[in-house]
C-alpha positions as CSV (number, residue, x, y, z in Angstrom):
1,X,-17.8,10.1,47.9
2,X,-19.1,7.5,50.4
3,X,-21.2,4.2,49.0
4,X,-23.1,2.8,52.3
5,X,-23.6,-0.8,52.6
6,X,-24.5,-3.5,55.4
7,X,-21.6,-5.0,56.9
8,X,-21.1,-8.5,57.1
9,X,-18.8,-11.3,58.5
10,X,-16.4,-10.8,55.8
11,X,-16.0,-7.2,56.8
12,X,-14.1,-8.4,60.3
13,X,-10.5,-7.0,58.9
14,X,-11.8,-3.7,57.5
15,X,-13.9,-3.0,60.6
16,X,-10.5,-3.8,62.6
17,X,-8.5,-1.4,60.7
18,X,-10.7,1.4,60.9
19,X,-11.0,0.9,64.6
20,X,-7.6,1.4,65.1
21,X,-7.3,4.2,63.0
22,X,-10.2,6.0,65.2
23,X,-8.9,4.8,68.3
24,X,-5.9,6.8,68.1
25,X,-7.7,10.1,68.5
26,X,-7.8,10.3,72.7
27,X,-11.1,12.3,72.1
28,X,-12.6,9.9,70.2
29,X,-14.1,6.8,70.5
30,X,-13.8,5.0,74.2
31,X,-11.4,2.7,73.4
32,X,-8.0,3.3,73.0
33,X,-5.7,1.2,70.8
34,X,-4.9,-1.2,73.1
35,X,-8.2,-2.2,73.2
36,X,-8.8,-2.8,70.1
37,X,-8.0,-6.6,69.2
38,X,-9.7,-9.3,67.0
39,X,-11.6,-10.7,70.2
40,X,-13.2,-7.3,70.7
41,X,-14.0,-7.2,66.8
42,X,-15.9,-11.0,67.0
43,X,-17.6,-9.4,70.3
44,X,-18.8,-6.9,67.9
45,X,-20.1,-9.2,65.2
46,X,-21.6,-11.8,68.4
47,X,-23.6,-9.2,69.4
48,X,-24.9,-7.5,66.0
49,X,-25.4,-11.2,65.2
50,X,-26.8,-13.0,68.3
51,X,-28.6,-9.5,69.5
52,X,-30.1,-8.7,66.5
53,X,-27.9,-5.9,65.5
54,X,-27.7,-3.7,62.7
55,X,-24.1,-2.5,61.0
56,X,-23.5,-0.6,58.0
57,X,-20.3,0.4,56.7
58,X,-18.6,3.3,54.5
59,X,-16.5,2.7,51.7
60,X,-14.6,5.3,50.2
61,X,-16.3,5.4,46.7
62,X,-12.9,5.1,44.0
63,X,-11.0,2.8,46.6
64,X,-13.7,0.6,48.5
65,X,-11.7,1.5,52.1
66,X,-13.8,1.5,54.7
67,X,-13.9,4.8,56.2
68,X,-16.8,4.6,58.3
69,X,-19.3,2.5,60.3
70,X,-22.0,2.5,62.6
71,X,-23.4,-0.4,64.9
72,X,-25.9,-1.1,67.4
73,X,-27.6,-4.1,68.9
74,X,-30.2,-5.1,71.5
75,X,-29.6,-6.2,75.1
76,X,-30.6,-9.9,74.8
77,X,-32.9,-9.5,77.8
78,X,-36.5,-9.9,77.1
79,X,-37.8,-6.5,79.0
80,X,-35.5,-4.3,77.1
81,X,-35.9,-6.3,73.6
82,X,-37.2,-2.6,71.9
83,X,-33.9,-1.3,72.3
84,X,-30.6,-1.0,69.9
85,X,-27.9,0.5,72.3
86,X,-24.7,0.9,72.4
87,X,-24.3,2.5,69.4
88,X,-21.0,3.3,67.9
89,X,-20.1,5.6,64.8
90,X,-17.0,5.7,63.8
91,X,-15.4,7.8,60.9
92,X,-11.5,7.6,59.5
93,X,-10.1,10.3,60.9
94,X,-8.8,11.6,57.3
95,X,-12.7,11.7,56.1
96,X,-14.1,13.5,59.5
97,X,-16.0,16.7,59.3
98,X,-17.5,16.2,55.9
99,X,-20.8,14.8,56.8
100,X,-20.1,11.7,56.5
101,X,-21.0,10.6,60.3
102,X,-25.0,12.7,59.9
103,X,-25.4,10.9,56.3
104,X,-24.7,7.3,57.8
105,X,-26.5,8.0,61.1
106,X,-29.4,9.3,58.7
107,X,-28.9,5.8,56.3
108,X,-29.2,3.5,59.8
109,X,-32.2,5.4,61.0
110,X,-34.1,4.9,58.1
111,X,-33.1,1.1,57.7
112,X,-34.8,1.1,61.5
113,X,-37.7,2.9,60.3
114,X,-38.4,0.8,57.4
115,X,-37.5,-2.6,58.6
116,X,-37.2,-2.7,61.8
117,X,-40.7,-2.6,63.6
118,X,-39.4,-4.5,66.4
119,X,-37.6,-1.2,67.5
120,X,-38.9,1.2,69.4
121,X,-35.3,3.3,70.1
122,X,-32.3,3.6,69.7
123,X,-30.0,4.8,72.5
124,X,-26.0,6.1,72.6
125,X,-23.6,7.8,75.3
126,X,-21.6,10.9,74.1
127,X,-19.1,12.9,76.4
128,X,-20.6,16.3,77.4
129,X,-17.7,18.2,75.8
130,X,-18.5,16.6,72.5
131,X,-20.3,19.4,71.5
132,X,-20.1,18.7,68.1
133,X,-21.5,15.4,68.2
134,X,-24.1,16.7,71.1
135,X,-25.1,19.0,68.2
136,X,-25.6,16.1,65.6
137,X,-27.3,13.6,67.5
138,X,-30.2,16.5,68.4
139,X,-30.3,17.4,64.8
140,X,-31.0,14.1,63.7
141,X,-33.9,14.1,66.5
142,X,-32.4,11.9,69.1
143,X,-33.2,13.6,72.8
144,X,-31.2,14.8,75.7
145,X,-32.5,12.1,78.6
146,X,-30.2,12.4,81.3
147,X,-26.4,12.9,82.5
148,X,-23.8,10.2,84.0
149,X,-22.0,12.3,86.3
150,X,-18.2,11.8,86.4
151,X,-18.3,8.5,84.3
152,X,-16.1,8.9,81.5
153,X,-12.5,9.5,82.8
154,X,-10.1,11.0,80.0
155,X,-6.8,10.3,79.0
156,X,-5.3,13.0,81.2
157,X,-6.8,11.6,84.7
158,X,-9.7,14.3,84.8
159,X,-13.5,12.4,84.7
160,X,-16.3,14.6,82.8
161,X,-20.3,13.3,82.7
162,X,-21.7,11.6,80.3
163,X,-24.8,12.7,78.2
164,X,-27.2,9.2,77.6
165,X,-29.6,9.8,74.1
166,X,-32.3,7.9,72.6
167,X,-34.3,8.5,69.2
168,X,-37.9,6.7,68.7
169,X,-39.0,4.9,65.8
170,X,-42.4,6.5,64.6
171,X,-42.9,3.2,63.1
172,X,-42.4,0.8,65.9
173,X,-45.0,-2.1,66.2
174,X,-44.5,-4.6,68.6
């Protein structure tokens, strides 16, 4: 159903559109609509570029949409330069809850494991009452490390904690 592929510059549009289709979901992604622009989508491609940052898309097999992505990238500061973080998944809200989000998360972690020696983790924030997503992210070995308390603030005014994640490459060497 879902062909995986590494995104690329030319991908700017299609990683737009799919933003703003998963933005409108208030439990969703962090950013709401209105934050989604084309400056924020070059800041994404700056920093998987000039942070060494990985991105791979999903296209829906018989169409070639995009329906899915995840991205990561490092910090740019020298003491943290074994670390992808803020991570980001996002799947089309029409193609959620068929796997799709655990087959691409499994597709990036490999790609680290096999090419990417130069990282030692990978690190994402989830909302506690995610517990979907909480679920996902243990099954696909990343570990609990520690709450934010009150950081995320929802759409309706009321703040819940934030759960902060991080997986380790087995095959890290530097």
């Amino acid at each position: 159903m879902m062909f995986i592929r590494k995104g690329s510059l030319t991908d700017k549009e299609a990683l737009f559109n799919l933003y703003l289709d998963v933005s409108k979901n208030p439990n969703g992604i962090a950013r709401a609509p209105e934050e989604i622009d084309i400056l924020f989508i070059d800041d994404v491609f700056n920093n998987i570029i000039k942070k060494e940052g990985l991105l791979f898309l999903g296209e829906e097999r018989k169409t070639e949409k995009v329906i899915a992505a995840i991205h990561a990238h490092k910090y740019g500061i020298g003491i943290f330069d074994h670390v992808l973080t803020h991570l980001t998944i996002l799947i089309h809200p029409d193609y959620q809850q068929q796997g799709l989000g655990t087959e691409l998360f499994q597709r990036f972690l490999s790609e680290i494991e096999k090419h990417r020696p130069d990282v030692k983790r990978v690190e994402l924030e989830s909302r506690a009452s995610n517990k979907k997503a909480l679920r996902i992210y243990q099954k696909l070995g990343f570990k609990h490390e520690g709450i934010l308390h009150q950081k995320t603030r929802n759409i309706d005014g009321s703040f819940e904690d934030s759960y902060v994640f991080a997986w380790e490459n087995k095959n890290f060497l530097y």
